[in-house]
Backbone as JSON Lines, residues from 0, in Angstrom:
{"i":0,"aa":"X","n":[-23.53,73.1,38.71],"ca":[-22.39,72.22,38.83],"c":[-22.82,70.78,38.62]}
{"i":1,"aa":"X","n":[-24.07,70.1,39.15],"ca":[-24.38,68.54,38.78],"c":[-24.99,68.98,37.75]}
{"i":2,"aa":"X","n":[-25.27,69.62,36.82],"ca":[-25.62,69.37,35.67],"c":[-24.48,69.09,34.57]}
{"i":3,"aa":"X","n":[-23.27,70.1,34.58],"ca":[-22.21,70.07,34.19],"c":[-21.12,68.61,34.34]}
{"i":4,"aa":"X","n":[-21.4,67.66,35.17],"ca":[-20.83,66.22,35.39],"c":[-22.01,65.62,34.65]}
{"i":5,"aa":"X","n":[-23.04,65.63,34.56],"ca":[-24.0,64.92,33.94],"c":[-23.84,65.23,32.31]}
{"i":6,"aa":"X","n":[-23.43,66.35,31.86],"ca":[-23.02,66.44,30.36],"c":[-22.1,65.77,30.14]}
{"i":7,"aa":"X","n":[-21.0,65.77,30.75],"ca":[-19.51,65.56,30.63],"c":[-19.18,63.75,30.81]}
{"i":8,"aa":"X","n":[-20.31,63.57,31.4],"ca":[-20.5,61.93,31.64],"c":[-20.95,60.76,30.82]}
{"i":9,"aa":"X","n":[-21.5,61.58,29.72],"ca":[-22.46,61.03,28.62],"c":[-22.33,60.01,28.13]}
{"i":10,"aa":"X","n":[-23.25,59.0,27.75],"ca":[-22.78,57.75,27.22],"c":[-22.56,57.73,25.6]}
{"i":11,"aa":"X","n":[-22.18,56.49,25.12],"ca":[-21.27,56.61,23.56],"c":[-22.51,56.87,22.65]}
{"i":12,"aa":"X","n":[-22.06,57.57,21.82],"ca":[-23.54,57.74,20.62],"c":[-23.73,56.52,19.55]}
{"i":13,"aa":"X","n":[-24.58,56.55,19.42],"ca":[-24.93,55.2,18.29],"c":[-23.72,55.13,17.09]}
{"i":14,"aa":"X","n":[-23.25,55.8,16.57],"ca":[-22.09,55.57,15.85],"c":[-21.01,54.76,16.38]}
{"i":15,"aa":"X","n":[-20.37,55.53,17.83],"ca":[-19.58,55.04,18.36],"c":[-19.7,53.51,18.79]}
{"i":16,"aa":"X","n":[-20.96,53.2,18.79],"ca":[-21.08,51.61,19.43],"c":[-21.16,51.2,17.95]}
{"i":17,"aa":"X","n":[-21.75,51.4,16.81],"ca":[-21.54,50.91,15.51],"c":[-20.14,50.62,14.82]}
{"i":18,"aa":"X","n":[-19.24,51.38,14.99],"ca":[-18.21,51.23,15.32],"c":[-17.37,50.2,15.7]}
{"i":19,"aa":"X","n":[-17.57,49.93,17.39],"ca":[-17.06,49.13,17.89],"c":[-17.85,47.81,17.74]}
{"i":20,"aa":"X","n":[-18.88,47.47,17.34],"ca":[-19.68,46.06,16.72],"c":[-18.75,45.82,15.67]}
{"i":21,"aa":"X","n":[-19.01,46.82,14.19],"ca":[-18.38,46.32,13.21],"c":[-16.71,45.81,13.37]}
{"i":22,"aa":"X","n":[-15.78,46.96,14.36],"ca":[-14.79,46.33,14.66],"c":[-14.51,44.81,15.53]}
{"i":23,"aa":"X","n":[-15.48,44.43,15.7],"ca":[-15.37,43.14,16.8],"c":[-15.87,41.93,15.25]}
{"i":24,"aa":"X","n":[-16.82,42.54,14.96],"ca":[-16.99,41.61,13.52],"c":[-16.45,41.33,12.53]}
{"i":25,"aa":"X","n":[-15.72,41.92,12.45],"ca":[-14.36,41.76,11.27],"c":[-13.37,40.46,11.86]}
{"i":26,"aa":"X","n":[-13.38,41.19,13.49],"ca":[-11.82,39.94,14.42],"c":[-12.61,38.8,13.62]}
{"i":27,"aa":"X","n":[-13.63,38.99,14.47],"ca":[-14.27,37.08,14.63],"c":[-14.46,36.69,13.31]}
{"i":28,"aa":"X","n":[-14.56,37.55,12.1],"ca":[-15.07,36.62,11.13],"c":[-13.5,36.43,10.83]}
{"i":29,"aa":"X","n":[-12.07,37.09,10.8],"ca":[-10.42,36.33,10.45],"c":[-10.61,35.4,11.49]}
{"i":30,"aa":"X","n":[-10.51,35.37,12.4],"ca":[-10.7,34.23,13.56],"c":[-11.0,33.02,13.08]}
{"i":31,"aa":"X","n":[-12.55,32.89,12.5],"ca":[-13.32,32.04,11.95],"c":[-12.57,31.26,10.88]}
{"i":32,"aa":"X","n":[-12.21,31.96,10.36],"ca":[-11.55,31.65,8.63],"c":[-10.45,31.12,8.84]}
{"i":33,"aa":"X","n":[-9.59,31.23,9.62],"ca":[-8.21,30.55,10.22],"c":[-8.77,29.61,11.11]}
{"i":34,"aa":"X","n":[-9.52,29.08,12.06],"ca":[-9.71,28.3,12.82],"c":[-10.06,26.91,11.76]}
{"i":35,"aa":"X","n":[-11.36,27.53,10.87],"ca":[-12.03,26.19,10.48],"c":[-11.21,25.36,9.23]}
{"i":36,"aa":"X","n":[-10.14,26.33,8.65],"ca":[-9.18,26.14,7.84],"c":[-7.8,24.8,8.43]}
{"i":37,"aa":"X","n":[-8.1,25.73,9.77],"ca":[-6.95,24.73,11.17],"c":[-7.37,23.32,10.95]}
{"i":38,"aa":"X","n":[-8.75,23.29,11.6],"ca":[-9.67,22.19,12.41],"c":[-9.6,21.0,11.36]}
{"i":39,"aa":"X","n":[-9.68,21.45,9.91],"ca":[-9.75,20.23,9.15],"c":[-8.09,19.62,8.56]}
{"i":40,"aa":"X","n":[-7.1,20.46,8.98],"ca":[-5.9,20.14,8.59],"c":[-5.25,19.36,9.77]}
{"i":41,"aa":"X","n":[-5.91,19.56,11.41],"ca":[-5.64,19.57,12.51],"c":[-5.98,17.68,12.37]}
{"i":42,"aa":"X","n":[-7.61,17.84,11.76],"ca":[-7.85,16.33,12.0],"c":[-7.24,15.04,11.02]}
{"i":43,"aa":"X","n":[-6.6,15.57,10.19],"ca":[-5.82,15.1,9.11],"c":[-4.89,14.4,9.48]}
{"i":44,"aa":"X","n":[-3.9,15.47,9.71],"ca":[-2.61,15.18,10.98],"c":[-3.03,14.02,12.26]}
{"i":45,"aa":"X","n":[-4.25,14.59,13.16],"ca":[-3.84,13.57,13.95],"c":[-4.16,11.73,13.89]}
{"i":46,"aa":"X","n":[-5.13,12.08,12.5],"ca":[-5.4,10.89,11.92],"c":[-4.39,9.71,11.4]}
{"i":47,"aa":"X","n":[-3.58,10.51,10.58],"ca":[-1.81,10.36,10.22],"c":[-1.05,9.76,11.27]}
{"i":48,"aa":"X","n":[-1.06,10.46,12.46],"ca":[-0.68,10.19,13.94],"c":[-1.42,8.66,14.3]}
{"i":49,"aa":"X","n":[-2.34,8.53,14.29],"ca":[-3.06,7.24,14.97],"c":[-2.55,6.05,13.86]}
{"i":50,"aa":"X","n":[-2.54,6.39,12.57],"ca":[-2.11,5.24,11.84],"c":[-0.13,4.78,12.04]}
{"i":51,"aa":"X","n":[0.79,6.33,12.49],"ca":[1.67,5.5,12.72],"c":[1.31,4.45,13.85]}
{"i":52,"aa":"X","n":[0.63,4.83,15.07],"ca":[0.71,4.39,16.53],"c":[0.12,2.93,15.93]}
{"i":53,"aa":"X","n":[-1.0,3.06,15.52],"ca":[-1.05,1.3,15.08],"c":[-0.05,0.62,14.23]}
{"i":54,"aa":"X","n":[0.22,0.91,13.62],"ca":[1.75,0.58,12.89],"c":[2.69,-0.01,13.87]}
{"i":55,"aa":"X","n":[2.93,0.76,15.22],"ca":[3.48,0.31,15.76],"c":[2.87,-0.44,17.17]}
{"i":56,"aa":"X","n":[2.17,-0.12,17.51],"ca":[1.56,-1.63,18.46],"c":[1.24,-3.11,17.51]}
{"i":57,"aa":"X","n":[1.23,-2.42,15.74],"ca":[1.44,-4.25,15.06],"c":[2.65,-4.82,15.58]}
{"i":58,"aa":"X","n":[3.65,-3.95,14.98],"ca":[5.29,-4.44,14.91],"c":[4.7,-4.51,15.96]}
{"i":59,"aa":"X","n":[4.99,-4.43,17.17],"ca":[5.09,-4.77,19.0],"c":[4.34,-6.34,18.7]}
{"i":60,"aa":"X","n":[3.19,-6.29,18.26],"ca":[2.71,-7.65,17.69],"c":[3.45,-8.8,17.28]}
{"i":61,"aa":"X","n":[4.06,-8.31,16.41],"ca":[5.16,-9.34,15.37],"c":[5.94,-9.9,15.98]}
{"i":62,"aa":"X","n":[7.06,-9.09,16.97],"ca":[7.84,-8.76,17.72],"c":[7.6,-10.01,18.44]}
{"i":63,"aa":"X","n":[6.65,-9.79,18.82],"ca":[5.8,-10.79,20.19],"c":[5.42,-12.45,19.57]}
{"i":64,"aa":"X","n":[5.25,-12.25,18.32],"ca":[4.67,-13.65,18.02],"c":[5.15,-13.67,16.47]}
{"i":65,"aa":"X","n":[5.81,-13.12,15.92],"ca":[6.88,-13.66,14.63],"c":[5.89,-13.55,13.51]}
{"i":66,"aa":"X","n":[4.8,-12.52,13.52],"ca":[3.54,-12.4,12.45],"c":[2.65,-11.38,12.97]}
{"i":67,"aa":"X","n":[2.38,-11.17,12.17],"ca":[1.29,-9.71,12.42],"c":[-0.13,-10.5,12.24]}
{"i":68,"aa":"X","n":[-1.06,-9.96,12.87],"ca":[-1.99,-10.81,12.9],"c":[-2.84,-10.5,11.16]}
{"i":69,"aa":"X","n":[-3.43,-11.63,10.68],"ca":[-4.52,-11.29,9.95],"c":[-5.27,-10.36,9.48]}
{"i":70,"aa":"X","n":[-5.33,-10.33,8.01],"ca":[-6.62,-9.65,7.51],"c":[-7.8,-9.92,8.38]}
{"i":71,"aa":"X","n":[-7.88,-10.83,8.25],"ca":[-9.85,-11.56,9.28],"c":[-9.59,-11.31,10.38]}
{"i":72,"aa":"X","n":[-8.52,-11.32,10.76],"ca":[-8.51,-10.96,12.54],"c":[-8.21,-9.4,12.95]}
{"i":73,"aa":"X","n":[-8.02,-8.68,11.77],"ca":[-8.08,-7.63,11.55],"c":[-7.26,-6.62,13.03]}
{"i":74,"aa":"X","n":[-8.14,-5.42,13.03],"ca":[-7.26,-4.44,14.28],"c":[-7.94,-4.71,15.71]}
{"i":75,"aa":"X","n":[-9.08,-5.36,15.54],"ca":[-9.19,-6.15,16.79],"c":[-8.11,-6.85,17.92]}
{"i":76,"aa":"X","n":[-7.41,-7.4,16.81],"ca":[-6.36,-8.31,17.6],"c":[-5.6,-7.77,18.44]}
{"i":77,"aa":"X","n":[-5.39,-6.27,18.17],"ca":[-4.31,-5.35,18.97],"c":[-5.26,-5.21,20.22]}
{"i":78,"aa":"X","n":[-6.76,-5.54,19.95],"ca":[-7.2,-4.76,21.56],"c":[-7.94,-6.03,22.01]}
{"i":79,"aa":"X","n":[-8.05,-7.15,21.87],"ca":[-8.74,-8.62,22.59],"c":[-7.94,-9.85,21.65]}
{"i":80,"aa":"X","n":[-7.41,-10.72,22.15],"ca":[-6.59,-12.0,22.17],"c":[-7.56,-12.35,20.78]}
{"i":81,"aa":"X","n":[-6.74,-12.81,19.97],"ca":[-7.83,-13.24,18.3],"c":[-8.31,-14.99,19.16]}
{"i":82,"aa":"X","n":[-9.39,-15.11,18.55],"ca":[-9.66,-16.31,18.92],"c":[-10.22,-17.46,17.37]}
{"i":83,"aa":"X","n":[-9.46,-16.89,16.72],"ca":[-9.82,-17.61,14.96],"c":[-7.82,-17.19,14.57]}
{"i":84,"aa":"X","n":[-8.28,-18.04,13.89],"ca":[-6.89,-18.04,12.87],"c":[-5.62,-18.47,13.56]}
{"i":85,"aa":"X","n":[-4.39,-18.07,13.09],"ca":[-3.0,-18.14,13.82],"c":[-3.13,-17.43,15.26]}
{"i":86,"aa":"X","n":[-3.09,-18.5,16.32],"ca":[-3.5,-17.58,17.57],"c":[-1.64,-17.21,17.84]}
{"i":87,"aa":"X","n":[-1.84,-15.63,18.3],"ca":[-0.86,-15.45,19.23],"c":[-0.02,-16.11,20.3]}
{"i":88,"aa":"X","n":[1.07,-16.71,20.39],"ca":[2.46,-16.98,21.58],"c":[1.52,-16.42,22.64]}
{"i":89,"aa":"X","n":[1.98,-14.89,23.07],"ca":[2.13,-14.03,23.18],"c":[1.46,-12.97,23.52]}
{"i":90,"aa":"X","n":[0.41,-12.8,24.56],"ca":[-0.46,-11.49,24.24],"c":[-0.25,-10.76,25.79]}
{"i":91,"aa":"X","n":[0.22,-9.63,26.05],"ca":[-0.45,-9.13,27.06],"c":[-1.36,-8.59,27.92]}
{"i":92,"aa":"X","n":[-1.79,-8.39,28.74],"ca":[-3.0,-8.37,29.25],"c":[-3.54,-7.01,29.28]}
{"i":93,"aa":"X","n":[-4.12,-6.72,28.76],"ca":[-4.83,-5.28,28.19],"c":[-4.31,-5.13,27.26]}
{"i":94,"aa":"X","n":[-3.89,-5.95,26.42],"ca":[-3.84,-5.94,24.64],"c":[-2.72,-4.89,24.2]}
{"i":95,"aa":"X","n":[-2.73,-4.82,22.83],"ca":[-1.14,-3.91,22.48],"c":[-1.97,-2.33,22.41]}
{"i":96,"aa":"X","n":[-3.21,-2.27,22.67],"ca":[-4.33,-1.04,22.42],"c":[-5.0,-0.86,23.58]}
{"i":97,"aa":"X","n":[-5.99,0.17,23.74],"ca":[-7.02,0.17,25.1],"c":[-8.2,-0.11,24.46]}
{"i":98,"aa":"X","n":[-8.17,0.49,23.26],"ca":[-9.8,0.19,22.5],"c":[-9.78,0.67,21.09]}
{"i":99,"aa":"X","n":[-10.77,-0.16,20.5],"ca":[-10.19,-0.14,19.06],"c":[-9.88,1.14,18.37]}
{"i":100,"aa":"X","n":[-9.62,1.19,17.81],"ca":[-9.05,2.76,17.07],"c":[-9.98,3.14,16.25]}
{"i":101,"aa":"X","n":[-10.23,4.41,15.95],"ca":[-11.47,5.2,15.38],"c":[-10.29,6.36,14.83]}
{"i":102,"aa":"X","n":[-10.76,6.95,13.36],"ca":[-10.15,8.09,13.0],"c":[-10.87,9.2,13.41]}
{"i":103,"aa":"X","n":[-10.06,9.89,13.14],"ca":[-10.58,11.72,13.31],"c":[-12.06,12.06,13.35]}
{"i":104,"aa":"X","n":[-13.15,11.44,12.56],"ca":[-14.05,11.59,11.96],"c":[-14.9,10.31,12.56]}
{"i":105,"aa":"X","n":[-14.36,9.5,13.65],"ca":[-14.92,8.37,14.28],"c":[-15.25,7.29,13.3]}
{"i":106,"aa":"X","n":[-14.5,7.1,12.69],"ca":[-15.04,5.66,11.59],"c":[-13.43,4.59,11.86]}
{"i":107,"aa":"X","n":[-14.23,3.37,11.63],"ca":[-12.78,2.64,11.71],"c":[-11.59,2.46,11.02]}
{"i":108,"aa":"X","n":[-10.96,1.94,10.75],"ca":[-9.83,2.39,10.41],"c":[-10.09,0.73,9.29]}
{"i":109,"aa":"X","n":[-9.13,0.73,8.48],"ca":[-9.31,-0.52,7.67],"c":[-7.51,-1.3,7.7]}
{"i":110,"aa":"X","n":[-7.34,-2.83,7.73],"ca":[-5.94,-3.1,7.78],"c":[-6.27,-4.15,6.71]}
{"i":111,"aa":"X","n":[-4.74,-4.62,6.04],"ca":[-4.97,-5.62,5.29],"c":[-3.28,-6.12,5.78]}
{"i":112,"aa":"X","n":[-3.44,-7.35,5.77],"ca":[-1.91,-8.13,6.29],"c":[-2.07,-9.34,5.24]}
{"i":113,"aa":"X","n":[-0.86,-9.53,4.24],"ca":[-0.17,-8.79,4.03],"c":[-0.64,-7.27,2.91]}
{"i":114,"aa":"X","n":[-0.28,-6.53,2.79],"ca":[-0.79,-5.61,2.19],"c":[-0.86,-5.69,0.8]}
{"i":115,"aa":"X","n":[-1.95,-4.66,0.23],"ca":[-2.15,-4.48,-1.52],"c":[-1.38,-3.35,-1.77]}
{"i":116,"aa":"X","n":[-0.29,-2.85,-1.89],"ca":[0.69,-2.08,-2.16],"c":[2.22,-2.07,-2.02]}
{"i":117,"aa":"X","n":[2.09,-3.47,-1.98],"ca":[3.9,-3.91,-1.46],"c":[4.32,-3.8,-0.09]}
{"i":118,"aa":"X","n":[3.45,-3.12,0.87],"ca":[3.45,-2.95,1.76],"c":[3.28,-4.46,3.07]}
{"i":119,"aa":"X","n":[4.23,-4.84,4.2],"ca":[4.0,-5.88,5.01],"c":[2.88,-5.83,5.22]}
{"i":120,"aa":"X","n":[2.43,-4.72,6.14],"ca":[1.14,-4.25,6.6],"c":[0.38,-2.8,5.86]}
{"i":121,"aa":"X","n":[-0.92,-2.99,5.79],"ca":[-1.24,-1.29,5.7],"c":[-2.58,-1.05,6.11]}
{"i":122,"aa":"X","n":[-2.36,0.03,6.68],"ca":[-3.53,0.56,7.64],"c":[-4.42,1.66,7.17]}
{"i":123,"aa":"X","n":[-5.5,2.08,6.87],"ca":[-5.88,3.3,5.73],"c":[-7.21,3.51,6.78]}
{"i":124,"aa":"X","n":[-8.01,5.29,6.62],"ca":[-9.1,5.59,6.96],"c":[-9.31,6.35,5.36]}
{"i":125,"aa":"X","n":[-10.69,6.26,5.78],"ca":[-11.12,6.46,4.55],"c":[-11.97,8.04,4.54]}
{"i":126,"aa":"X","n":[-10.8,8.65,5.6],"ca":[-10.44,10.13,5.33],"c":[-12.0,10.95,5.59]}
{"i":127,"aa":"X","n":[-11.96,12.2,5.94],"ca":[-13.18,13.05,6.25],"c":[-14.77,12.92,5.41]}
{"i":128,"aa":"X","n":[-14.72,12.23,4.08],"ca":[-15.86,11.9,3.46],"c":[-16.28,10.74,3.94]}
{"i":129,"aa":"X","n":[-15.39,9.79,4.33],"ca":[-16.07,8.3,5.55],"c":[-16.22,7.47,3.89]}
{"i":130,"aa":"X","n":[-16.11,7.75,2.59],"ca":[-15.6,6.82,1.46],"c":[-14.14,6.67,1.3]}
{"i":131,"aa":"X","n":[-14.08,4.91,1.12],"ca":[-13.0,4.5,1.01],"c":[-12.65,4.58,-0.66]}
{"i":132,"aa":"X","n":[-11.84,4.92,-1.22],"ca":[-10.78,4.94,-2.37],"c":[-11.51,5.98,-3.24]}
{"i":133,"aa":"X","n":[-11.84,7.32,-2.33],"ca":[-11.4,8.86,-2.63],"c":[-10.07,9.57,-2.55]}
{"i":134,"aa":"X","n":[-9.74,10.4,-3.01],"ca":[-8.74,10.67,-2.62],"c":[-8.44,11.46,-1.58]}
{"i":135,"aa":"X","n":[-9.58,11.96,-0.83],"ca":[-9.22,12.21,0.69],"c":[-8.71,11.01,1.76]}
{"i":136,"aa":"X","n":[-8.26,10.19,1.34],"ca":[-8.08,8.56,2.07],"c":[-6.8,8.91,2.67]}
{"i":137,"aa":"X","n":[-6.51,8.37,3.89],"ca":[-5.38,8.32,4.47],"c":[-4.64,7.04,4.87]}
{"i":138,"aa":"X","n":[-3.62,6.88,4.06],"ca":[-2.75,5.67,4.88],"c":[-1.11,5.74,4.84]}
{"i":139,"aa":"X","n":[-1.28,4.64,5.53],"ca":[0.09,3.91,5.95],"c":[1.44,4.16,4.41]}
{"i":140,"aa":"X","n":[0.74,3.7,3.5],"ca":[2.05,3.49,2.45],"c":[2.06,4.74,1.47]}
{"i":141,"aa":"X","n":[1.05,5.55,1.61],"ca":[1.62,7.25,1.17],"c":[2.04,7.88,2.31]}
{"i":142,"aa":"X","n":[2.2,7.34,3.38],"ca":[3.1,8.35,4.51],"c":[4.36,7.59,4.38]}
{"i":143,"aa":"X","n":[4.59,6.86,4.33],"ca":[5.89,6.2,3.73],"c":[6.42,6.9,3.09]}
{"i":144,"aa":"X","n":[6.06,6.95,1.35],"ca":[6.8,7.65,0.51],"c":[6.95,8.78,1.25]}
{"i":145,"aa":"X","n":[6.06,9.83,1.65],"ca":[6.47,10.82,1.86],"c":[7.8,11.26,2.75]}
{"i":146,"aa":"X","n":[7.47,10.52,3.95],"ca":[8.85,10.85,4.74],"c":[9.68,10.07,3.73]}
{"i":147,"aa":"X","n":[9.68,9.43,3.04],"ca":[11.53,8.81,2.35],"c":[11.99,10.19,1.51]}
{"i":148,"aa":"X","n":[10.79,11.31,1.09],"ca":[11.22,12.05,0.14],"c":[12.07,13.26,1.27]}
């Protein structure tokens, strides 16, 4: 009789665990392939996202002092009082930012006031290669067109 529970108890045979490896390796490698596909469309977007938000702590700028600050005084100005050029009316205390803005990919972000595209302002990163005027570049006045379309 304990021999008969000891047959009947048996553990999985090498197939059966071959099996269940290769089935676990298949998930993770669709897993994989959809995630890293995500991750770089994910950082795109929220890059997109940070250039409206400066967009709009400028205007809040303007708003505040009837001008957007400077090329030379650049996106600084949104996060410490400019101390060169047309100084601000107007500034509140912890700035229109908490700290300067960095894209997706941690590089800074570039502004030009008034802008080279017809644009008042425009704000651009120079997108996941960290070179500016590739066409992985992200800004302000092709998200424009787009939402008008």
């Amino acid at each position: 009789m304990f021999k008969q529970i000891l047959k009947s108890e048996a553990g999985m045979t090498l197939v059966e665990i071959m099996v269940v490896v290769a089935i676990i390796a298949g998930i993770t490698g669709l897993i994989a392939v959809n995630v890293v596909g995500r991750r770089d469309k994910a950082n795109i977007d929220l890059t997109s996202t940070q250039i409206s938000s400066i967009i709009s702590a400028l205007d809040q700028y303007k708003l505040d002092n009837h001008a957007y600050p400077s090329t030379d005084q650049g996106l600084d100005a949104l996060v410490h009082k400019p101390s060169s050029g047309k100084m601000p009316k107007y500034y509140p205390d912890g700035g229109y930012l908490k700290k300067p803005p960095k894209d997706s990919w941690g590089n800074d972000f570039s502004f030009a006031s008034p802008g080279n595209h017809g644009e008042k302002i425009e704000v651009w990163s120079a997108g996941p290669d960290g070179e500016f005027d590739t066409e992985d570049d992200i800004n302000s006045w092709d998200s424009d067109e787009e939402s008008a379309e």
